[in-house]
N, C-alpha and C positions, 0 to 999 in steps of 0.2 A: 373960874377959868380952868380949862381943862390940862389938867397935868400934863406935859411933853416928854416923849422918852431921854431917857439923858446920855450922852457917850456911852458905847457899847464897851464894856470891862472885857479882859482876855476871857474869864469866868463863864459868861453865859452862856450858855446851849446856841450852837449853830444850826442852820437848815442843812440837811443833808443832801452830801452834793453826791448823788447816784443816779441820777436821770443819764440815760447814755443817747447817743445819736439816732440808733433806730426810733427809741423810744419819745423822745422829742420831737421826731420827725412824725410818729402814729398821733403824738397829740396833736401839732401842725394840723392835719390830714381830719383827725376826728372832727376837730371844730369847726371844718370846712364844710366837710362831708355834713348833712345836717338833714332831719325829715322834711325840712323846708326844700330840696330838690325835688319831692314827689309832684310840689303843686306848684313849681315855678317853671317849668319844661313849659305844663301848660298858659301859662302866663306868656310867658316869653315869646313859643310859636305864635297866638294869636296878637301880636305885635310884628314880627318878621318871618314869620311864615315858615317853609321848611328851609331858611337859611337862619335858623336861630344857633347853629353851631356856631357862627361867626360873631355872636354876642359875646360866646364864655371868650374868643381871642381876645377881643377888644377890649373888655371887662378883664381879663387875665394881665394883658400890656396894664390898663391902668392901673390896676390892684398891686401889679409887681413892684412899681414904682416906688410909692410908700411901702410895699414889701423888704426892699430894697433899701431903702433909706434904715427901716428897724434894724436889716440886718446890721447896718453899718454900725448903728447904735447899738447894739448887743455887743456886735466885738470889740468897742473900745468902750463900754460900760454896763458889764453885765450885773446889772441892779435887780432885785425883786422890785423897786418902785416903779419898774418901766417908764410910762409916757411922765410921771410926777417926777422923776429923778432927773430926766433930761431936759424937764421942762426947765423944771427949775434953776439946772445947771447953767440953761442957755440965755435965760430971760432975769435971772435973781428977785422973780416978783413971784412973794411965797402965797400970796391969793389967787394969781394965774394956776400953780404948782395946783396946789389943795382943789382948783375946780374942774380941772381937769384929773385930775387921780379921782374924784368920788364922780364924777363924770361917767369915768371907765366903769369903775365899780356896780354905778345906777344903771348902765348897760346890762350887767351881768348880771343884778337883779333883778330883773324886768324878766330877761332868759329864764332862766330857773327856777321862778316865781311861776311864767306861761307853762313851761315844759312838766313841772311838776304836774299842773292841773291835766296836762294832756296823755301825762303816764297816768294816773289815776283814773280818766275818764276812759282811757283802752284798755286798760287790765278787767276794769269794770264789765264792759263789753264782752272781752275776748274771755273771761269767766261767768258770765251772765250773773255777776257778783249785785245783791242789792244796800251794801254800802255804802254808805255816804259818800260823795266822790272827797268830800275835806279832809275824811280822815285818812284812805287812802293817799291823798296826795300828803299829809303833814307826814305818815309813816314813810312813802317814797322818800322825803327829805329826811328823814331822821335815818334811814340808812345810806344815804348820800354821804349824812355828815360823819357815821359812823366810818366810811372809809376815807375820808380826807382826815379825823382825826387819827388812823391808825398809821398813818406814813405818806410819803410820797410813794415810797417803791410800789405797796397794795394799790394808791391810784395810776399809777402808769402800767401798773398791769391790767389794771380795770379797765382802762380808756384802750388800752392796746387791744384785749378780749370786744372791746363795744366798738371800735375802728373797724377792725378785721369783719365783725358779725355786716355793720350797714354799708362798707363795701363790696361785701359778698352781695346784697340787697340790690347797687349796684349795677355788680357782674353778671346777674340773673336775668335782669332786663335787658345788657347788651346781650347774653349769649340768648336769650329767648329771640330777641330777634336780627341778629347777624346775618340770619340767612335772606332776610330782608330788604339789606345793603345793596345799593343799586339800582332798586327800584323806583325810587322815587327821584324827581329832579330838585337837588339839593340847591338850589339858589331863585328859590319861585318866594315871590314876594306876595304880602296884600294888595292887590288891583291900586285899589283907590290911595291906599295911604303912601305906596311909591310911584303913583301918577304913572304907571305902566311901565314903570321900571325904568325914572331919571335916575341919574348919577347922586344928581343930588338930593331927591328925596331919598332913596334909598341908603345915601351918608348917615339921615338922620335918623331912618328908622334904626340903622346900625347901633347909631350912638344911644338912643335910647332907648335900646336892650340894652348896653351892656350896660346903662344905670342900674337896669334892673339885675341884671345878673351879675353887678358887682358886690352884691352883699355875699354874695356866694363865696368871697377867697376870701372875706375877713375871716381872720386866725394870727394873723403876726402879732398882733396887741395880746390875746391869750399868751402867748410862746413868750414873749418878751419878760413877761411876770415871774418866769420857774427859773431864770436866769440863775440865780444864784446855788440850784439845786441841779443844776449840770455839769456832766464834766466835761474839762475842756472847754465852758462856754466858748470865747471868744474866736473857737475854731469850730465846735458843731453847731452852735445856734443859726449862724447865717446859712451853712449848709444846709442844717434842717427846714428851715423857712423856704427858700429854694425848692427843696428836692421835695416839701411838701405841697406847692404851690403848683407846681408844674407835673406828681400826680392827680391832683386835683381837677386841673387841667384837661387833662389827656382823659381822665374816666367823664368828667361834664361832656367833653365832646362827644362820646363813644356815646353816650346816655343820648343825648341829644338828636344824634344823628340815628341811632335806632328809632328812637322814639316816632320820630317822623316820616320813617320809613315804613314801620309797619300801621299809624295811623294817618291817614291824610292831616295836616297840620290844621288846616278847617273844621273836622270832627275833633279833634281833641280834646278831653276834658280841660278844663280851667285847672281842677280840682282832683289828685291823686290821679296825674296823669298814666304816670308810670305803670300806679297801679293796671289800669284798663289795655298799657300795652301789654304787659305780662298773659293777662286775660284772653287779649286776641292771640296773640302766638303760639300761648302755654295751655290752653283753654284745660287740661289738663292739672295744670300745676296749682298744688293748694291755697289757696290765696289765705291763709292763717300763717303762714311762713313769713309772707312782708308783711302783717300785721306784727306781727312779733319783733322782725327786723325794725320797723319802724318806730318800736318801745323800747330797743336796745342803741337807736339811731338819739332819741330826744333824748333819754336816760344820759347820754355820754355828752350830749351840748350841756345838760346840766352840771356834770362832773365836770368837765373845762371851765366852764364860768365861776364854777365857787373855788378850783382850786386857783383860776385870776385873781378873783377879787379878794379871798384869804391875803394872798402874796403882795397884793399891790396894799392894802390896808399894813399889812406888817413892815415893808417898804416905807410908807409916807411914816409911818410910825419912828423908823428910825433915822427919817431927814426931822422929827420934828413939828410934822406938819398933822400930826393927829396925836389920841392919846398915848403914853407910854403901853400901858397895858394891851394895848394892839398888838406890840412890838417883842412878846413872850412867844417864846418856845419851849416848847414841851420839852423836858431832859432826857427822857428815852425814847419817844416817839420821833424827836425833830419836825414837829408839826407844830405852827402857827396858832395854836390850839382857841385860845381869845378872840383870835380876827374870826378863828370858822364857827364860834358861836355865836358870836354876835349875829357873822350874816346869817346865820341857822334862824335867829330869832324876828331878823326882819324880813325874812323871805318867808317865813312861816304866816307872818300877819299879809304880806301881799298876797301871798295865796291866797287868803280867804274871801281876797277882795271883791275876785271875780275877775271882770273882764279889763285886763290893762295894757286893750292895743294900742290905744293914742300915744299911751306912756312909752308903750315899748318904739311905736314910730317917730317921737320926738329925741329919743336916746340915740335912733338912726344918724338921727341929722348931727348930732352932738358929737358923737362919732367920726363925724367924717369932718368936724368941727376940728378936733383933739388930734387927727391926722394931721389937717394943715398946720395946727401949731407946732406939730413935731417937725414936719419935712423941715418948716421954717427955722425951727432948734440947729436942726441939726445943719444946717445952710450955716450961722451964725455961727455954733461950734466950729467950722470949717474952716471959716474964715480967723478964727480966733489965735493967737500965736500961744503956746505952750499948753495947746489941749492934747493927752493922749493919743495914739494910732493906733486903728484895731488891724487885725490881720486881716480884715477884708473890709476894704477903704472902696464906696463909687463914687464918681464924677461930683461935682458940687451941682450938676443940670443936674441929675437923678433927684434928689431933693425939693428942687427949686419947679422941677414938670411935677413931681406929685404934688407937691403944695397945691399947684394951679390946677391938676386933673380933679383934687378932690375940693374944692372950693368950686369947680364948675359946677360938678355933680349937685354940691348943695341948690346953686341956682338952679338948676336941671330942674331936682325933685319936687323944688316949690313952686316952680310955675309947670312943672309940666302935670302935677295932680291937682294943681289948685285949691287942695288942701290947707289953709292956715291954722288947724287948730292944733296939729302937728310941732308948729316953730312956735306956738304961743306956749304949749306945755313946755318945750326946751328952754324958751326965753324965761319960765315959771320956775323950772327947775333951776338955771343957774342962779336967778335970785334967792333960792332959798337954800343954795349951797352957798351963795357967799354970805348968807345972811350969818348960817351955821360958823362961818370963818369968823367971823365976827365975834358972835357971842362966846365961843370956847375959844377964841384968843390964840385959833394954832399960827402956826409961824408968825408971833412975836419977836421973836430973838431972829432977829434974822443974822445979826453972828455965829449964832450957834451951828444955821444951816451954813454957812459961809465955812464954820470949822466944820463939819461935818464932814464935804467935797471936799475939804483939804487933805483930812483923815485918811477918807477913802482912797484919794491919789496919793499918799506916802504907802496906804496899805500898797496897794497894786506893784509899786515901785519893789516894796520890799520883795 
């Protein structure tokens, strides 16, 4: 049985709470922002044509919802264990808690795991390095972990330097073609697939885009993790979430709507769209620039995912629901030092694995799995008499619509790719996360986590 950590003593090393507003807000943003916009522009146009700006709306409204929901939960429970604390809180079923925190986690390694191989295999390239792409991508992660073991402050300045670098990536593609704007008629559909442009085929192409372009604003489940390493949580967390949500927003549409402007939305590549608008407009502009941007873009999804999953591991650690030694902190770094080796260690062995899109497409769905049980949490919290008020309290509907926008989306995704090997691997993975509950025996005591939430609400109180 796996050792659980035990009540936290006044004695032990705390997480350092210096994450400030801007800086919350750049991670929000970074994890949003992702190389994964170069080749969804194209994806998306050749679904809705050059009205795919109306995607990131639709996609933005639903994403905000469960955005919206977190924030509410950050400011009346600013946990490192995010979705595992609330879950827990809401439901007291410590095998739901535990499947959903390594849930999050199996997301985040799946990221990191891709992203490494993908920094390895462009530096590769863009140095005509002959290199093994393994080793490259194992020393990419060893200087990853080298900055998540040295502080939070050196990673929120890291992600702040890699934010700023792939929004400039960006801004280059709107200002490359800005002058473009106009030109095109922005609400011109596919012929065939809006039947000449009904009301209601054209609903649907709406809605799925924005399935597709709503993976683009996850980021509030990253942000929710550093909870405890900010200041002021329960007043800049929801702000941050917000104010990075809706630039996110506002730069998707700009991108979007350039893009379409200066390529007919029929020619557009599938595949590093942006890149090609840059090209037409820029034909000038050195195209090793977004090569580079786009190594500084993946490089920082990796930074947000491991300093997630460090946070949310050291979290579950301290409800209980994993081992103790998770739940250490460094005494003069203030870094979760255990949780970032561990994932160092298994993100090292998926790398080598090679190709892990199924895995990474079933964590999708998991994901948006993990969502509905939160909105749902936090509905029940709501409803509950003598739970805490955070400073920024929405409606019990906010909750209760994202529950059901992201439980559509699930239906959406699986019949509208007709992929099932996708929900078999998801359905594979939670058996072999509850199997792991199982066998290490975490949340046994379920008293312990019951004193735990007790603990925690006298802390807060005091």
């Amino acid at each position: 049985m796996a050792e659980t950590a035990r009540d936290g003593s006044a004695g032990e090393p705390k997480l350092d709470r210096s994450v400030t507003l801007w800086q919350i807000t750049l991670y929000g943003l970074g994890s949003m922002l992702g190389a994964g916009i170069y080749g969804l522009i194209g994806q998306a146009a050749g679904q809705l044509g050059s009205a795919v700006w109306m995607a990131f709306i639709v996609s933005m409204i639903a994403a905000m919802l469960t955005g919206l929901s977190y924030a509410n939960i950050v400011s009346r429970y600013p946990k490192a264990g995010g979705a595992a604390y609330v879950t827990q809180r809401a439901y007291m079923i410590p095998l739901l808690s535990y499947v959903v925190g390594l849930t999050v986690v199996c997301s985040g390694l799946t990221s990191i795991a891709t992203q490494s191989n993908v920094v390895a295999a462009s530096i590769a390239k863009l140095f005509g390095l002959s290199v093994p792409i393994w080793i490259l991508a194992i020393g990419f992660l060893l200087v990853v972990a080298g900055i998540l073991l040295r502080g939070i402050k050196e990673c929120m300045w890291v992600n702040a330097l890699c934010t700023v670098i792939e929004a400039t990536g960006l801004l280059i593609v709107i200002a490359s073609g800005v002058s473009y704007w106009g030109s095109a008629n922005l609400l011109e559909f596919p012929a065939a697939e809006s039947h000449n442009n009904e009301i209601g085929a054209i609903a649907v192409l709406v809605m799925q885009g924005a399935v597709l372009t709503f993976f683009s604003f996850i980021g509030f489940e990253d942000m929710l993790n550093v909870a405890e390493e900010v200041k002021e949580p329960k007043r800049n967390m929801p702000l941050a979430i917000i104010f990075a949500m809706v630039a996110a927003t506002v730069i998707y549409m700009a991108v979007a709507v350039t893009a379409v402007s200066v390529i007919p939305w029929q020619e557009l590549p599938k595949e590093l769209a942006l890149v090609a608008v840059v090209e037409k407009a820029w034909p000038w502009f050195p195209p090793i620039i977004l090569s580079v941007i786009t190594i500084f873009a993946v490089s920082n999804t990796a930074l947000v995912n491991w300093i997630m999953g460090s946070r949310l591991l050291y979290g579950m650690s301290k409800q209980g629901l994993m081992p103790a030694k998770l739940g250490k902190v460094h005494p003069t770094r203030r870094t979760p030092y255990v949780a970032i080796l561990t994932l160092l260690a298994i993100v090292i062995v998926l790398s080598l694995v090679g190709d892990i899109k199924a895995l990474a497409s079933s964590t999708v769905l998991l994901l948006l799995t993990v969502f509905t049980i939160v909105n749902v949490a936090l509905v029940i919290l709501k409803r509950r008499e003598g739970e805490p008020q955070g400073d920024f309290e929405v409606p019990i509907l906010v909750p209760m619509l994202g529950a059901f926008v992201c439980s559509a989306l699930i239906v959406t995704r699986l019949f509208q790719t007709g992929d099932f090997i996708a929900p078999l691997i998801a359905i594979g993975l939670i058996l072999l996360i509850t199997a792991l509950y199982f066998v290490t025996g975490a949340g046994k005591d379920q008293a312990r986590l019951r004193r735990f939430i007790e603990q925690e609400d006298a802390a807060a109180e005091a």
